[in-house]
C-alpha positions as CSV (number, residue, x, y, z in Angstrom):
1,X,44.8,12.9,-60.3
2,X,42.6,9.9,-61.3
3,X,44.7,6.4,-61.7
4,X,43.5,2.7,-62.1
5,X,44.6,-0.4,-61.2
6,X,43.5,-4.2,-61.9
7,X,44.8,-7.5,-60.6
8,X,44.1,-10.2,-59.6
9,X,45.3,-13.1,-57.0
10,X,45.1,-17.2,-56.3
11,X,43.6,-18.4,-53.1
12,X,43.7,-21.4,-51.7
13,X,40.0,-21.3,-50.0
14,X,36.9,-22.0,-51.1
15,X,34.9,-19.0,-52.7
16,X,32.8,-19.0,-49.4
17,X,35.3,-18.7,-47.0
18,X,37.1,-16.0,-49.1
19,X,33.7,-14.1,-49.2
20,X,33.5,-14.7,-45.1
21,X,36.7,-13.1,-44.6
22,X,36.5,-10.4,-46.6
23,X,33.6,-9.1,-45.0
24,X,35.1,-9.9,-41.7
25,X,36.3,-6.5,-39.9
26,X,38.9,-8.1,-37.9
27,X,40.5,-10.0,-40.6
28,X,40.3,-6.4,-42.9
29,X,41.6,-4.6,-40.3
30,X,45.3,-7.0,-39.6
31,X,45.1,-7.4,-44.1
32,X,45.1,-3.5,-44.7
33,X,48.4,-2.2,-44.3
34,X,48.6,1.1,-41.8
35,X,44.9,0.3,-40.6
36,X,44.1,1.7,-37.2
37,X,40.7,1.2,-36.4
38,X,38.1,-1.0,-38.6
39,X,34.7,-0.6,-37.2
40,X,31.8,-1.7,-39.0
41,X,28.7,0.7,-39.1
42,X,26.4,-0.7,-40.4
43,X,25.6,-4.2,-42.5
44,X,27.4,-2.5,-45.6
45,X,29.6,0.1,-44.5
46,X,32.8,0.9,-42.5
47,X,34.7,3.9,-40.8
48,X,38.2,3.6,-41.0
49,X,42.3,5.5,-40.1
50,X,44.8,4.3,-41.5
51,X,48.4,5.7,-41.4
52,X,49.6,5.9,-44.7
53,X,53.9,7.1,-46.4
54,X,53.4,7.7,-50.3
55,X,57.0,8.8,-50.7
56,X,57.7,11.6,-48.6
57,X,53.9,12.6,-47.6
58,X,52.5,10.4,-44.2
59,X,49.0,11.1,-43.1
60,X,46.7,9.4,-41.0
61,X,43.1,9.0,-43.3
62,X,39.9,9.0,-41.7
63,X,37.0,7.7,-44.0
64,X,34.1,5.6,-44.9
65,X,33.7,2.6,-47.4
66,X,30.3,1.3,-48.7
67,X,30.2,-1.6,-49.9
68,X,27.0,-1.8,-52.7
69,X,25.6,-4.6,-54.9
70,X,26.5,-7.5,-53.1
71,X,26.3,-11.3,-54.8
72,X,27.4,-13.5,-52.2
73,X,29.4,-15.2,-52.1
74,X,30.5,-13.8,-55.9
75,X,30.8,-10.5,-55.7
76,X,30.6,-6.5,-54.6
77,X,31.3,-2.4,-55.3
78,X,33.3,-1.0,-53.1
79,X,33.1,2.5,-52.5
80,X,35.2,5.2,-50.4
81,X,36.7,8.5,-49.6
82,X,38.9,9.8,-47.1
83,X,40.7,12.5,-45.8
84,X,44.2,13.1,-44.9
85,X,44.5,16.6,-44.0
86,X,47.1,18.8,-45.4
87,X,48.3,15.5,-47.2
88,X,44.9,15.5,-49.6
89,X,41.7,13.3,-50.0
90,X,41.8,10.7,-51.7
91,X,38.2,8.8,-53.0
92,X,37.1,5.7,-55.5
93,X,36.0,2.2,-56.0
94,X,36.2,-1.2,-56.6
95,X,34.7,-3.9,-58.4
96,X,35.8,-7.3,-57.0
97,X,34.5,-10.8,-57.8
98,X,35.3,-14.2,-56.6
99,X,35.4,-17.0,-59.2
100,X,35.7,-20.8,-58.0
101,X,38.9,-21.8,-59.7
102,X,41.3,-25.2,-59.5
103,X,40.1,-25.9,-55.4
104,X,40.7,-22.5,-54.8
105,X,38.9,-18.9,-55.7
106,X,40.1,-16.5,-58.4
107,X,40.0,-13.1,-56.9
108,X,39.9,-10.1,-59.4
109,X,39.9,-6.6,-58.6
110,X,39.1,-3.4,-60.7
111,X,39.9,0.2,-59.1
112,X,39.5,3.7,-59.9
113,X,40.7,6.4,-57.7
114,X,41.0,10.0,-57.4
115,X,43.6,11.7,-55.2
116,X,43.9,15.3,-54.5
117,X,46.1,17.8,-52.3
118,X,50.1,17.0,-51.7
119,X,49.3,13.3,-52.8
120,X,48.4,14.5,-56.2
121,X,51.8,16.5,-56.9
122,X,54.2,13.9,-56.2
123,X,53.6,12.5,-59.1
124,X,52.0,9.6,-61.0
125,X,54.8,7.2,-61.1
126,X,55.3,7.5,-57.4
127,X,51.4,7.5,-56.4
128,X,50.7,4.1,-59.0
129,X,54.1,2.5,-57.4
130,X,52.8,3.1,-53.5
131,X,49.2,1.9,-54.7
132,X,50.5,-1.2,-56.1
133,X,53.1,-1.6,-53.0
134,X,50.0,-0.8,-51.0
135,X,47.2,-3.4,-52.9
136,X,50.1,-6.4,-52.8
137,X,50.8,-6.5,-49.2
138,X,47.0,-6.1,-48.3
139,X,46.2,-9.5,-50.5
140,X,50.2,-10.8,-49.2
141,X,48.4,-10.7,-45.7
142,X,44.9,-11.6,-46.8
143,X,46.6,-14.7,-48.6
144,X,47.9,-15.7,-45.8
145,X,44.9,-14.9,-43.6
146,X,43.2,-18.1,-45.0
């Protein structure tokens, strides 16, 4: 099952400070919601787990995000994949830029995703809802991070 999602969200930091943070494993790690470990690998890559409940399917994901033509402090690709088992895979991107905006930085974000396994058969509705639920309290605690 493919599904997209854009947003995007106000912060009240400079577009440095934003670009600091989110390349900051520690901060990442509190910010995503379920996160177990965050340890970087390299100067552009990750390993994460993260425990994860989309409706009534919870897995703990193990994978790897890349991160690929970086602009800082304006933007970067994201890319991952990671597996959950008997609960499915799930793999994608991101495209997210950082825009100076009002004393502040404009934070936009363009992602398309793949899911496979049980994931997949709950449903679209369900798996776009949980994604959404998932996306707002990462930036919710990313927000507040700064």
């Amino acid at each position: 099952m493919a599904m997209t999602m854009t947003g995007e969200i106000r912060l009240a930091a400079p577009r440095e400070v934003v670009w600091a943070k989110l390349n900051d494993p520690a901060v990442l790690k509190a910010c995503i919601p379920g996160c177990e470990e965050l340890e970087e690998i390299d100067r552009q890559g990750f390993r994460a787990v993260a425990k994860m409940k989309v409706g009534p399917v919870s897995a703990r994901f193990r994978g790897k995000v890349t991160l690929t033509d970086l602009d800082p402090p304006n933007s970067y690709n994201i890319a991952g994949e990671g597996e959950g088992g008997v609960a499915g895979f799930a793999k994608g991107g991101a495209k997210v830029r950082l825009l100076e905006r009002d004393n502040g930085t404009l934070l936009t974000y363009q992602v398309e995703a793949q899911i496979g396994g049980k994931l997949a058969q709950l449903g679209q509705r369900l798996v776009n809802g949980s994604a959404k639920k998932l996306a707002d309290e990462f930036f919710t605690n990313f927000a507040r991070s700064l």
